[in-house]
SEMIBA-977029 format. One line per 10 residues: number of its first residue (from 1); their letters; for each residue x, y, z of C-alpha. Coordinates in steps of 0.2 Angstrom, whole numbers, plus 5000, padded with zeros to 4 digits. Example, Ala and Ser with C-alpha at 12.3 -4.5 7.8 and 13.67 -1.06 7.14 Angstrom:
1> as> 5062,4978,5039 | 5068,4995,5036
***
This chain:
1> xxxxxxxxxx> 5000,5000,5000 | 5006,5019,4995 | 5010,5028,5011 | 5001,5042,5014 | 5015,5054,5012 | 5026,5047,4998 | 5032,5061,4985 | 5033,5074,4997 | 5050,5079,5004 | 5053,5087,5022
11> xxxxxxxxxx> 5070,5096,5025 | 5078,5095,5044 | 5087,5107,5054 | 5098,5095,5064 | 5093,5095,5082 | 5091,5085,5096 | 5073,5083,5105 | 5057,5087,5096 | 5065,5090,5080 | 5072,5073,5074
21> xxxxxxxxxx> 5057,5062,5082 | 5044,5074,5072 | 5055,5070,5056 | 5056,5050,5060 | 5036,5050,5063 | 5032,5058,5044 | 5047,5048,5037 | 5038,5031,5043 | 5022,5042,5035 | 5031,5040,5018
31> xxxxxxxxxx> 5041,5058,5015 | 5058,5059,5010 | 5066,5066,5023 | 5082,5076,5019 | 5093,5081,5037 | 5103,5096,5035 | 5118,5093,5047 | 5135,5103,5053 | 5153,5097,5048 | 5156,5085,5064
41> xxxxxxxxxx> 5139,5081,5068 | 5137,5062,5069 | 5121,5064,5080 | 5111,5052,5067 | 5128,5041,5070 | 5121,5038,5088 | 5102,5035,5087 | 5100,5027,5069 | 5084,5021,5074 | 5080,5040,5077
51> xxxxxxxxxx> 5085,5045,5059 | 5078,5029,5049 | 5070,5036,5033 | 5083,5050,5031 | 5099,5054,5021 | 5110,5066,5029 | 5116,5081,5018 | 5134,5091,5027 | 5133,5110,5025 | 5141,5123,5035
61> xxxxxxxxxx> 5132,5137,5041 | 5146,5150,5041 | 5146,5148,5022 | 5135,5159,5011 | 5132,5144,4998 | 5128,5133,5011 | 5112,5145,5016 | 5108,5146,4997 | 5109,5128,4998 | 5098,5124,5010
71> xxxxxxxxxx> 5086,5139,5002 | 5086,5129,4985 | 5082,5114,4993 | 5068,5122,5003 | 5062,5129,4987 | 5057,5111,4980 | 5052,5105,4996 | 5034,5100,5006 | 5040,5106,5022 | 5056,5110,5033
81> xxxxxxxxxx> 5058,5106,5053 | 5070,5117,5063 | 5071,5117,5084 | 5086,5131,5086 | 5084,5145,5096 | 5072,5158,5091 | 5078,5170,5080 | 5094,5160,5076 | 5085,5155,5060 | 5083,5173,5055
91> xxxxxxxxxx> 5099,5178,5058 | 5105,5166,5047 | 5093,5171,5031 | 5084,5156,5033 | 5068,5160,5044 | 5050,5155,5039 | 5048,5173,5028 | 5063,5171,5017 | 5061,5152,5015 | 5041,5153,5011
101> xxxxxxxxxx> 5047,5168,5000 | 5056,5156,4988 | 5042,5142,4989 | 5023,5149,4995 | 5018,5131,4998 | 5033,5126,5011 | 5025,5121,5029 | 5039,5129,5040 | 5040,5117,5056 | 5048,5127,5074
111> xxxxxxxxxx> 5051,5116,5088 | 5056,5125,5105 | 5053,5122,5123 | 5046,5140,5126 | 5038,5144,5108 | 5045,5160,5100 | 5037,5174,5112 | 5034,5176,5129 | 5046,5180,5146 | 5053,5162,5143
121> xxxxxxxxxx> 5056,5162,5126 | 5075,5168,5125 | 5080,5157,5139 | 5087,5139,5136 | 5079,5125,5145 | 5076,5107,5145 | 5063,5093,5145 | 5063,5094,5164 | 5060,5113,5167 | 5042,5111,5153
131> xxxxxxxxxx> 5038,5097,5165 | 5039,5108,5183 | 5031,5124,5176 | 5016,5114,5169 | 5011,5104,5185 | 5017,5087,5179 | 5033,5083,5189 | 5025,5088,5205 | 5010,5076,5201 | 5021,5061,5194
141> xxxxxxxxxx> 5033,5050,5207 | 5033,5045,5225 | 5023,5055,5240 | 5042,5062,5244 | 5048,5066,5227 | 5046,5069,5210 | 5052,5056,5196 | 5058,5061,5180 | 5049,5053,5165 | 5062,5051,5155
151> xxxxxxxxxx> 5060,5063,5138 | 5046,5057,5135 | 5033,5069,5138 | 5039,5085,5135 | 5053,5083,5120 | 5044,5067,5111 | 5022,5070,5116 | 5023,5087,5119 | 5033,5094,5106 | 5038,5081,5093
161> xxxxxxxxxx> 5021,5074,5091 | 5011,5090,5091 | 5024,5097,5076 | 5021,5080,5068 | 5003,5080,5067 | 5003,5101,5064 | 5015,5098,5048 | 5005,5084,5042 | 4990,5094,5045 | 4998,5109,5037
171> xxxxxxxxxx> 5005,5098,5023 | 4988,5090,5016 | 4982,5108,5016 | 4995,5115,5007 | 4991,5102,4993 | 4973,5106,4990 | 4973,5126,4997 | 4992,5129,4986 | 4995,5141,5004 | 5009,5131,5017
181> xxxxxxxxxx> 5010,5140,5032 | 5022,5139,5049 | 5018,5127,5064 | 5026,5133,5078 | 5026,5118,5093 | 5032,5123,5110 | 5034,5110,5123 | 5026,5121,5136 | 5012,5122,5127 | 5009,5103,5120
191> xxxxxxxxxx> 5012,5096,5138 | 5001,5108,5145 | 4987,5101,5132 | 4992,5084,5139 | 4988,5090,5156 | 4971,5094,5151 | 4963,5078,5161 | 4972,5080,5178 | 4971,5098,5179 | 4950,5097,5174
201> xxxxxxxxxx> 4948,5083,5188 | 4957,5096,5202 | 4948,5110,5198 | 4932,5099,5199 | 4938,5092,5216 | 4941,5075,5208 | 4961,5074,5210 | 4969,5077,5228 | 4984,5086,5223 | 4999,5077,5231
211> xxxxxxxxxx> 5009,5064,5223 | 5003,5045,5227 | 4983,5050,5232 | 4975,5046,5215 | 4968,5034,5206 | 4979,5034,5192 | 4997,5041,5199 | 5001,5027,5212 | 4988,5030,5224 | 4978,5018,5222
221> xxxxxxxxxx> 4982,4998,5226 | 4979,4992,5209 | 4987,5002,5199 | 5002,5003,5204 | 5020,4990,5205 | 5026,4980,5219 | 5041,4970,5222 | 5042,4953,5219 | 5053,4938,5227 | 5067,4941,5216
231> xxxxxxxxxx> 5071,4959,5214 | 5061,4962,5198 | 5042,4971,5198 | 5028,4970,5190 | 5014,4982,5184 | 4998,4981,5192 | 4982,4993,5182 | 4965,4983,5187 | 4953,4999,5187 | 4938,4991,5179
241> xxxxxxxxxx> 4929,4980,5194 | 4931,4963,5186 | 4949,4967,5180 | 4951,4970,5200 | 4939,4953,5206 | 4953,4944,5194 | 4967,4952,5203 | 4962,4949,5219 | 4960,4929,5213 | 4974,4928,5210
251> xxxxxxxxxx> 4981,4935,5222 | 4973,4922,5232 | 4961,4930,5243 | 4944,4934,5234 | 4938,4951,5236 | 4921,4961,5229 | 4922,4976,5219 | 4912,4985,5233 | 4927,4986,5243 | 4940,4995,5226
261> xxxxxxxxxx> 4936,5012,5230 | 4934,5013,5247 | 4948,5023,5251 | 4950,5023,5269 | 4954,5004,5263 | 4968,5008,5251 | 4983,5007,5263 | 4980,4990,5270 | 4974,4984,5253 | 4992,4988,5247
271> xxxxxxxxxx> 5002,4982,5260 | 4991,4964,5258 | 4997,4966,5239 | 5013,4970,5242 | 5016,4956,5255 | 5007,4944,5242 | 5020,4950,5228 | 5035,4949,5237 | 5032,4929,5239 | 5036,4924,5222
281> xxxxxxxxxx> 5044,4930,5210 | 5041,4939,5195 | 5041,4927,5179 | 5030,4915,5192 | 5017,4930,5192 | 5017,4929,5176 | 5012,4913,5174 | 5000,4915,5188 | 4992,4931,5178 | 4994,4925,5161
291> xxxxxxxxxx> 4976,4922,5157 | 4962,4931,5162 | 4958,4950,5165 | 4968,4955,5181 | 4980,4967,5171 | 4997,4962,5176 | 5011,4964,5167 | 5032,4961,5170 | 5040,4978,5173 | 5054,4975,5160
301> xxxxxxxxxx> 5071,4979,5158 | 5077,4987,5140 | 5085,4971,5134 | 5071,4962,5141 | 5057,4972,5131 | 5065,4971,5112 | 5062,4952,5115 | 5045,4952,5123 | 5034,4941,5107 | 5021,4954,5107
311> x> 5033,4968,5101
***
């Protein structure tokens, strides 16, 4: 089957962060991707997987032809991604104006942590910072401290994957409107979006805001990990009240539904869990869990979850 973006050709700005995972996600979409990178750069040398889809192209910036270069290429392209700081593009000649100048239909991709405006805007930050200023590291981790989700939702959900879907959006109305426009994606502001749930259940009264005293974020017995015999964990998400009966079963003490949300309950409930876990160990949970609806899964390692059949 034709992918639904083969023929068109995006041009990237080498970046870490948002930038290369929007890229790889309208590469595996069908585009050509073309990455513009500096003379020493082997960034693409380290995460392949990252850059699968691509063919690197080596120009300096501190030459005049190399900005011409990347001008003609953006002349016959669909789309261009860039993450650098904001302005650093205009200052180079090669900003959304003079770039949409040359071709009326290029979608001009920005990928930034702050966006382009605002008291932030100039300052450099990280992953992290996005994640503290929106309300999600002080919701995410245990009752005494905050745990760092990798990159995965600020860079990669709340700025790669907004970008990616705004340029493909942007693309497909470039081809029937003739008009590309510039999608500007700011971490801040995609991981914001992402916090839409949480933030509507607290100011309906419906999520206590303190790490570990919610129904999704730890607080509750079933849905949460425990320790197992041998070191290893596993994950535990029983929410729906049969997927809970299961997990009790299983367990070995049968439990009604009536008793999952009672939450005076829930710290006796997880200390009976816990002990319950740490009798055997993980791979015999497994087994025991296999079947059925309970909702239990190995916590694996890395190595471990390349190999699992189901990926």
């Amino acid at each position: 089957m034709r992918a639904p973006l083969a023929g068109m050709r995006v041009i990237e700005i080498d970046a870490i962060g948002a930038v290369p995972f929007a890229s790889l996600l309208v590469a595996d979409l069908g585009c050509e991707g073309v990455g513009i990178v500096q003379p020493g750069s082997g960034t693409s040398a380290i995460v392949p997987a990252l850059y699968r889809g691509r063919q690197d192209v080596t120009l300096d910036f501190r030459e005049p032809a190399a900005i011409a270069e990347v001008l003609d290429l953006a002349a016959h392209a669909d789309a261009l991604i860039e993450g650098m700081p904001p302005g650093s593009m205009e200052a180079l000649g090669l900003g959304p104006d003079r770039c949409r100048a040359r071709n009326p239909r290029l979608v001009y991709g920005r990928a930034s942590i702050w966006g382009q405006t605002g008291p932030l805007a100039g300052r450099p930050g990280a992953d992290i910072n996005v994640l503290a200023l929106t309300g999600a590291l002080h919701a995410i981790g245990a009752p005494d401290a905050p745990a760092v989700p990798l990159n995965l939702l600020g860079d990669h959900a709340g700025c790669g994957l907004f970008l990616a879907l705004g340029m493909v959006s942007a693309m497909l109305g470039a081809q029937t409107g003739g008009e590309g426009r510039v999608v500007d994606a700011a971490a801040i502001d995609g991981v914001a979006t992402l916090m839409a749930l949480t933030q509507s259940l607290f100011a309906s009264g419906r999520w206590v805001d303190r790490r570990e005293a919610n129904l999704i974020d730890g607080g509750a017995p079933f849905y949460r990990s425990y320790a197992c015999a041998d070191g290893q964990h596993v994950a535990v998400g029983a929410i729906d009240p049969s997927q809970f009966e299961a997990l009790c079963t299983g367990l070995g003490f049968p439990a009604g539904s009536s008793v999952q949300l009672d939450r005076a309950g829930w710290p006796a409930m997880a200390t009976t869990f816990a002990e319950r876990f740490a009798a055997r160990t993980r791979d015999e949970w497994v087994r025991t869990f296999a079947q059925g609806e309970a909702c239990v899964t190995p916590v694996l390692s890395l190595a471990e979850a390349a190999r699992h059949p189901h990926a």
